[in-house]
BANU-474487 format. One record per atom (N, C-alpha, C): residue in one letter; atom name; x, y, z. Coordinates in pm, 1 decimal, always signed. Layout:
<midrens>
> residu; atome; x; y; z
> A; CA; X; Y; Z
...
</midrens>
This chain:
<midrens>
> residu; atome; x; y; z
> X; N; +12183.0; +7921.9; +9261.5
> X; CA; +12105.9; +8043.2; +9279.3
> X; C; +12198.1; +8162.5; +9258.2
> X; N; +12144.5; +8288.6; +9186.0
> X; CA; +12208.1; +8383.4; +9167.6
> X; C; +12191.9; +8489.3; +9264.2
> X; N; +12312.0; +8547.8; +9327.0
> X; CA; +12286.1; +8622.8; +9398.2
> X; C; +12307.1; +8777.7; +9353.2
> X; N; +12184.0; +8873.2; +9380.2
> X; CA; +12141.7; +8979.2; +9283.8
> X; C; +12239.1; +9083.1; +9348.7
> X; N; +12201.2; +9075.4; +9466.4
> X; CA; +12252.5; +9241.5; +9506.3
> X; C; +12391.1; +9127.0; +9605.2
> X; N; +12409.4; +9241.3; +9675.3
> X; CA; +12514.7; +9213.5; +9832.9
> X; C; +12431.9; +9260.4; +9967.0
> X; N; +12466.4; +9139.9; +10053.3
> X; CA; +12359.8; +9190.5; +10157.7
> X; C; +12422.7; +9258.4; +10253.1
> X; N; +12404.0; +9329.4; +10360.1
> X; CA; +12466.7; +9441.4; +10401.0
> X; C; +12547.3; +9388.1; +10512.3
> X; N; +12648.0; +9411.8; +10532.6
> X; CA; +12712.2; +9371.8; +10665.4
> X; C; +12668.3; +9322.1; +10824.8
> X; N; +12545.7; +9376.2; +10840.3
> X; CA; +12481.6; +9348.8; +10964.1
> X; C; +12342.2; +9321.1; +10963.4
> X; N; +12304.5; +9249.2; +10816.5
> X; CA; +12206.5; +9128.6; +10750.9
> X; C; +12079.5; +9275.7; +10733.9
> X; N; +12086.4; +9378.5; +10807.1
> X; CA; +11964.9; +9459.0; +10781.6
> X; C; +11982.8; +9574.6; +10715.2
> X; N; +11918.7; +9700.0; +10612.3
> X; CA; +11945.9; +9790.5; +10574.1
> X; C; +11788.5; +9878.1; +10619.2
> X; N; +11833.3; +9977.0; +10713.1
> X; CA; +11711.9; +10057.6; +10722.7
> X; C; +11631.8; +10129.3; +10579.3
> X; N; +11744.9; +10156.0; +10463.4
> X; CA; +11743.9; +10266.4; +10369.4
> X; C; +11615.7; +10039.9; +10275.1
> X; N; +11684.2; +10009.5; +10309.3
> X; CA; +11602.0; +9877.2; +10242.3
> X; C; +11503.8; +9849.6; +10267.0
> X; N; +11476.5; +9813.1; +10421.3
> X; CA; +11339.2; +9863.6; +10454.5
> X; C; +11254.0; +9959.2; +10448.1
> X; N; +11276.4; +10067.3; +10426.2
> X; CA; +11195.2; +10213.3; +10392.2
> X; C; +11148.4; +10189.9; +10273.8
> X; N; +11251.7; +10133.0; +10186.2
> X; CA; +11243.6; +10167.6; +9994.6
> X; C; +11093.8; +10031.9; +10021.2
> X; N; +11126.8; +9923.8; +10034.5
> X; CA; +11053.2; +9842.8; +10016.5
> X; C; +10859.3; +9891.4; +10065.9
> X; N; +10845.3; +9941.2; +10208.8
> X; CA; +10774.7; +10010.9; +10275.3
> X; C; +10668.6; +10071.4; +10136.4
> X; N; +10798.1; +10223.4; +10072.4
> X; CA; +10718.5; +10306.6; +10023.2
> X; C; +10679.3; +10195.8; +9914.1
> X; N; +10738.6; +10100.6; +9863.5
> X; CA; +10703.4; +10031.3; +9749.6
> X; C; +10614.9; +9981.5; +9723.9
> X; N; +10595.5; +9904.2; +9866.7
> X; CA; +10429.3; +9829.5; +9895.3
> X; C; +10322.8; +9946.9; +9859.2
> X; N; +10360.2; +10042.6; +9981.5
> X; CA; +10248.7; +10204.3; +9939.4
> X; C; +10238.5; +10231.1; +9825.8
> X; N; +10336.0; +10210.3; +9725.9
> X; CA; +10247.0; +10307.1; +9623.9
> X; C; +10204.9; +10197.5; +9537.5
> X; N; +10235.2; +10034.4; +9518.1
> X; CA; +10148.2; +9950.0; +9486.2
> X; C; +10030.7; +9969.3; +9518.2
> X; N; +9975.8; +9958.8; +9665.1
> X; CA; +9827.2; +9942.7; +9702.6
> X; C; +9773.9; +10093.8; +9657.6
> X; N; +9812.3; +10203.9; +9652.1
> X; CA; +9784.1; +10347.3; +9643.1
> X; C; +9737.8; +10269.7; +9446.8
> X; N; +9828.3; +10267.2; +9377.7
> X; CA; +9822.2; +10234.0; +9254.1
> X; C; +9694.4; +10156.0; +9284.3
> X; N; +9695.2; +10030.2; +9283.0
> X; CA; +9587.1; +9936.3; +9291.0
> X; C; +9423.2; +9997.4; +9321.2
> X; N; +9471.9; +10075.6; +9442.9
> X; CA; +9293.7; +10163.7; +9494.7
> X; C; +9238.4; +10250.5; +9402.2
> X; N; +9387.0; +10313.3; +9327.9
> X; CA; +9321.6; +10448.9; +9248.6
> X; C; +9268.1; +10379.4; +9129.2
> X; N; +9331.5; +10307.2; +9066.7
> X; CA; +9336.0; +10252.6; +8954.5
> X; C; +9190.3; +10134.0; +8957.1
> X; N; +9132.2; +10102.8; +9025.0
> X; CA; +9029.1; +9997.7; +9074.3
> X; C; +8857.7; +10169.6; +9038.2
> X; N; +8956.0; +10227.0; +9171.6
> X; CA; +8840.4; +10331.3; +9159.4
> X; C; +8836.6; +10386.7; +9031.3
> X; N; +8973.6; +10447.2; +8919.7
> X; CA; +8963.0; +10528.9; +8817.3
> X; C; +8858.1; +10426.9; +8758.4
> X; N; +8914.2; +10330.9; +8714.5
> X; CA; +8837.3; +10242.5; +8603.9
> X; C; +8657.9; +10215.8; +8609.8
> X; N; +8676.8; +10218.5; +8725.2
> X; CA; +8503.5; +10180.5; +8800.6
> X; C; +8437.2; +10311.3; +8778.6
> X; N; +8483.4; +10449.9; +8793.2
> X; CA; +8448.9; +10572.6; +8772.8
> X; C; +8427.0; +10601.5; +8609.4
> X; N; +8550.9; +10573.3; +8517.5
> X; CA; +8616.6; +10629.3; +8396.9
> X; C; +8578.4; +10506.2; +8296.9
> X; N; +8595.5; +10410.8; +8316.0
> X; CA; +8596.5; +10276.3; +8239.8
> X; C; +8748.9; +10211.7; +8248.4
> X; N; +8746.7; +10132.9; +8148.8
> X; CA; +8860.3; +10053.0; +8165.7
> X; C; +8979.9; +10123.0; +8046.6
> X; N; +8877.7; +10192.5; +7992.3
> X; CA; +8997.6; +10286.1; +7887.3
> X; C; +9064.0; +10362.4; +7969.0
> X; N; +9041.5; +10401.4; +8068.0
> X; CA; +9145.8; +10480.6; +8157.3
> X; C; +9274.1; +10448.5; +8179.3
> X; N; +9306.4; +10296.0; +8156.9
> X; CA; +9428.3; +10265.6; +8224.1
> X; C; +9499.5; +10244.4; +8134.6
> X; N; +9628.8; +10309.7; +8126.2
> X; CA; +9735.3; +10347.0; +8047.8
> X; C; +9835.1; +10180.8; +7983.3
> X; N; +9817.2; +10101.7; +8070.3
> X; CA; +9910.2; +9971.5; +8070.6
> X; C; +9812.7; +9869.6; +7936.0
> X; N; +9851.1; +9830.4; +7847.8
> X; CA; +9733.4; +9792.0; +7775.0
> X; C; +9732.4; +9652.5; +7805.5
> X; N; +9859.9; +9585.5; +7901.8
> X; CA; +9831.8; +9426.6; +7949.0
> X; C; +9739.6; +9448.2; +8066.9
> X; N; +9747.8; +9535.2; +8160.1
> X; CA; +9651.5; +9521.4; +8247.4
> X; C; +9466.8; +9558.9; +8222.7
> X; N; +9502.9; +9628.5; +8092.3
> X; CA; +9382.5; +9639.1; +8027.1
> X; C; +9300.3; +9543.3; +7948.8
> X; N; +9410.3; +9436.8; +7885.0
> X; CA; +9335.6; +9299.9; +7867.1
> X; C; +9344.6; +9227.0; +7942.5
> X; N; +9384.7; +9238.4; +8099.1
> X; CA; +9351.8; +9132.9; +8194.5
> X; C; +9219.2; +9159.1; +8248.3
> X; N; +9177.8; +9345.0; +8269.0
> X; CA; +9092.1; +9387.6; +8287.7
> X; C; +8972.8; +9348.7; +8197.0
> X; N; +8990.6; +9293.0; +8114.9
> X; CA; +8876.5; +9259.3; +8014.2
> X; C; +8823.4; +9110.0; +8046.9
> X; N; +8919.6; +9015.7; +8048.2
> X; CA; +8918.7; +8902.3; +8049.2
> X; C; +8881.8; +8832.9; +8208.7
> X; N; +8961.6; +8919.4; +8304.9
> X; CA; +8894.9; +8858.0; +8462.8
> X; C; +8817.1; +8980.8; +8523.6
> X; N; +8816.2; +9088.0; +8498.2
> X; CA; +8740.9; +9174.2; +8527.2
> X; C; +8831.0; +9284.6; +8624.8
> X; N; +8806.0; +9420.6; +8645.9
> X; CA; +8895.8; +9464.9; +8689.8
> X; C; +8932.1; +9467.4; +8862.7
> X; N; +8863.2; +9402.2; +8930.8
> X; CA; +8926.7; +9361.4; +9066.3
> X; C; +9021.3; +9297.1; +9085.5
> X; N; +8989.3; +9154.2; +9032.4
> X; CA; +9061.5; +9063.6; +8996.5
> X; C; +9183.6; +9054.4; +8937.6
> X; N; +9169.5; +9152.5; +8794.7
> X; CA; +9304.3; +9198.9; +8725.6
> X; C; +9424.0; +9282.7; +8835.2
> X; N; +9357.9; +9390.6; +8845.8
> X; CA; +9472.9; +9474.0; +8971.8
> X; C; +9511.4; +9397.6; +9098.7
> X; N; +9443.9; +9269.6; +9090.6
> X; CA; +9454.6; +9190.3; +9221.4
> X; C; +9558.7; +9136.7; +9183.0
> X; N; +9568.4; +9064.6; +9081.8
> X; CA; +9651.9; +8981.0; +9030.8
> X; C; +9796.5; +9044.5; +9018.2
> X; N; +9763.9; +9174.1; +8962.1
> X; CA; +9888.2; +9226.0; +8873.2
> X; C; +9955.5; +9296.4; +8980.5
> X; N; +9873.2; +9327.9; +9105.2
> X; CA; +9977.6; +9361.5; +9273.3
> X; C; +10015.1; +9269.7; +9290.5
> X; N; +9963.3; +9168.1; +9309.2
> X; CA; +10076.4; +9078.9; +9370.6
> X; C; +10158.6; +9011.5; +9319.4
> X; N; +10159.7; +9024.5; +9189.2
> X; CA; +10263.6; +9009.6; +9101.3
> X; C; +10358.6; +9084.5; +9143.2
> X; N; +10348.5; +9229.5; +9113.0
> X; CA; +10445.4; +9326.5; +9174.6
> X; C; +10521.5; +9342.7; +9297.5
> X; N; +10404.8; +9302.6; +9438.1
> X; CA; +10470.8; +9276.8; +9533.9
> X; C; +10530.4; +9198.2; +9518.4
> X; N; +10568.0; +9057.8; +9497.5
> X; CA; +10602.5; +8945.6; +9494.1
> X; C; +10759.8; +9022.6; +9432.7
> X; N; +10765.9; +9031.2; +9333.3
> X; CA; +10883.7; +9074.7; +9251.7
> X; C; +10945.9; +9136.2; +9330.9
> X; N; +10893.2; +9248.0; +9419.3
> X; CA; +10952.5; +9358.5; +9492.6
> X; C; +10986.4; +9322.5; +9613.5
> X; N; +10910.2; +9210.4; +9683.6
> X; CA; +11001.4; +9142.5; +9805.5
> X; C; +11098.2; +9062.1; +9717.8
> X; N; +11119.2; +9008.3; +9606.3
> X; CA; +11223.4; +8965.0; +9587.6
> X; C; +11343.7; +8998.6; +9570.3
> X; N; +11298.7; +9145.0; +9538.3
> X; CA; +11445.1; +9202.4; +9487.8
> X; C; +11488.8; +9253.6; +9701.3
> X; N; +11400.8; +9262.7; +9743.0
> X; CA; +11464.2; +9347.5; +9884.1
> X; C; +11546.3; +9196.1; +9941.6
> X; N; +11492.3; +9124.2; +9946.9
> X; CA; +11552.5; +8942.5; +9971.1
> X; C; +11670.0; +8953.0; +9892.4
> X; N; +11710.5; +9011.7; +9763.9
> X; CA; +11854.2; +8993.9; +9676.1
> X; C; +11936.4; +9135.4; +9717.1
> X; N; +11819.2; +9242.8; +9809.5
> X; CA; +11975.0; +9337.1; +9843.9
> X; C; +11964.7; +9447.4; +9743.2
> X; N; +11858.7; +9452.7; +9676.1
> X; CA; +11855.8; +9552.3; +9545.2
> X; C; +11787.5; +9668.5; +9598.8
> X; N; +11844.6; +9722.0; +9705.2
> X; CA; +11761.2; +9852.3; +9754.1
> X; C; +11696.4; +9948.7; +9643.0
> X; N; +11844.2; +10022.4; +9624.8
> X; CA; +11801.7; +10132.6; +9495.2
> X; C; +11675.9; +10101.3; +9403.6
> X; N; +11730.6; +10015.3; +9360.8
> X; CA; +11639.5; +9934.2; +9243.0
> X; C; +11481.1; +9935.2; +9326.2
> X; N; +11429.1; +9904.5; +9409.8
> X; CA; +11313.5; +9932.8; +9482.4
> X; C; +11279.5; +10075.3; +9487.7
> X; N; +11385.5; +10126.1; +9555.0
> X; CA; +11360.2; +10287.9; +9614.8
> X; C; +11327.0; +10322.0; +9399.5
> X; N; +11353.1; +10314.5; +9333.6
> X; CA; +11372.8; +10359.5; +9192.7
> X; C; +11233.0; +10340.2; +9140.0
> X; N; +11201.2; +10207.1; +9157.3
> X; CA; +11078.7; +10154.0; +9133.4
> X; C; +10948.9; +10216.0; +9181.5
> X; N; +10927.6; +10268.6; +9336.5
> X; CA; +10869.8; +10310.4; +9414.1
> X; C; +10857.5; +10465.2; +9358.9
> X; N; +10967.4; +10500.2; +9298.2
> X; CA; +10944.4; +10698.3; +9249.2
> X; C; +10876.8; +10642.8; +9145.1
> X; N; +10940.5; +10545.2; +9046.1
> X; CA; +10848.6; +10542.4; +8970.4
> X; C; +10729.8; +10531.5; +8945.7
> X; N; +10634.7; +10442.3; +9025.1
> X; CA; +10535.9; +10366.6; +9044.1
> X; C; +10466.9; +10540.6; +9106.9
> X; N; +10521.2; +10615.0; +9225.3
> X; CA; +10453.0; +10733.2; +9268.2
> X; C; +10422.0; +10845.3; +9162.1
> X; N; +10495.8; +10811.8; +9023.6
> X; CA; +10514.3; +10929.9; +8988.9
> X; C; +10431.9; +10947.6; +8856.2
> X; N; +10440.9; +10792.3; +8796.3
> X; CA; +10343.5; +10779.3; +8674.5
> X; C; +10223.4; +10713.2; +8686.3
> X; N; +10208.5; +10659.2; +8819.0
> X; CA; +10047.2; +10598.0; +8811.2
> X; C; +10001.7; +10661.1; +8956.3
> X; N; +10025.2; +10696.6; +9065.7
> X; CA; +9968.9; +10753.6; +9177.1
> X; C; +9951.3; +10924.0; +9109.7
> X; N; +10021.7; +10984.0; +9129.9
> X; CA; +10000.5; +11127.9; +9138.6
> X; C; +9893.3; +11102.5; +9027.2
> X; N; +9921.9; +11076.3; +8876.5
> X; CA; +9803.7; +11105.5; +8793.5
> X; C; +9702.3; +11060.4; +8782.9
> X; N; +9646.2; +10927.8; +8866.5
> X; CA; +9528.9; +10881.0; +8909.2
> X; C; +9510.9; +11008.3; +9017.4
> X; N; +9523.3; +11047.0; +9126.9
> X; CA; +9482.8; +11142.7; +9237.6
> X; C; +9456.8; +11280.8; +9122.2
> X; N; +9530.0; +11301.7; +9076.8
> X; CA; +9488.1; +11415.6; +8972.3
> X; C; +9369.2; +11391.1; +8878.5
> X; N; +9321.5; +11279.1; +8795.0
> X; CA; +9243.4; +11256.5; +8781.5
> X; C; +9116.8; +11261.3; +8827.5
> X; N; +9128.2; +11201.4; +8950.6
> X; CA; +9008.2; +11154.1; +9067.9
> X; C; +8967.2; +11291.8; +9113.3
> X; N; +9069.5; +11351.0; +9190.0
> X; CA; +9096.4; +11494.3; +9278.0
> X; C; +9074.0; +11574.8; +9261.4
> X; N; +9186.5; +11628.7; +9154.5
> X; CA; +9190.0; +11786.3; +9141.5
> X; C; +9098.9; +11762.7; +8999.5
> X; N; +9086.9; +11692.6; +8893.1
> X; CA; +9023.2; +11752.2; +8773.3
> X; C; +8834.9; +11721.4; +8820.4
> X; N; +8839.5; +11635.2; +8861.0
> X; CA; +8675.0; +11544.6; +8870.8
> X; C; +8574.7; +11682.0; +8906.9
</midrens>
């Protein structure tokens, strides 16, 4: 087994737990908006074009169902290998290109 990150001297990292935290949040935040955009907008709304042919093929509950817990899954793995940053990184990302502009969508333009 490869070991990804280094685990912290006293087996816990608060800054690891937080990153992971917001990570889950803006998965499910992603998942709600993105469930609602599509159900509102259609399925052309969603920017990812694999989750757009999963959305075709199992339908879009199912698809964002799938494709979170894909994500979670990945993302407790990396907090299990010690890859804080890499979470906390993931998590701006995830807030920054699919939350804010779904809520802008939904929110402020609708």
């Amino acid at each position: 087994m490869v070991n990804v990150g280094t685990a912290p001297a006293s087996g816990r990292s608060v800054f690891g737990d937080a990153a992971l935290v917001v990570f889950l949040l803006a998965q499910a935040c992603d998942g709600v908006l993105t469930y609602v955009g599509v159900t509102v907008y259609g399925t052309h709304m969603e920017g990812n074009p694999l989750i757009s042919w999963l959305m075709a093929a199992l339908g879009e509950g199912p698809a964002l169902l799938s494709a979170k817990l894909m994500a979670v899954g990945f993302g407790i793995a990396l907090h299990l290998s010690a890859v804080h940053r890499t979470i906390a990184a993931l998590a701006a990302f995830y807030m920054t290109v699919a939350v804010v502009p779904w809520i802008a969508v939904l929110f402020v333009w609708a």
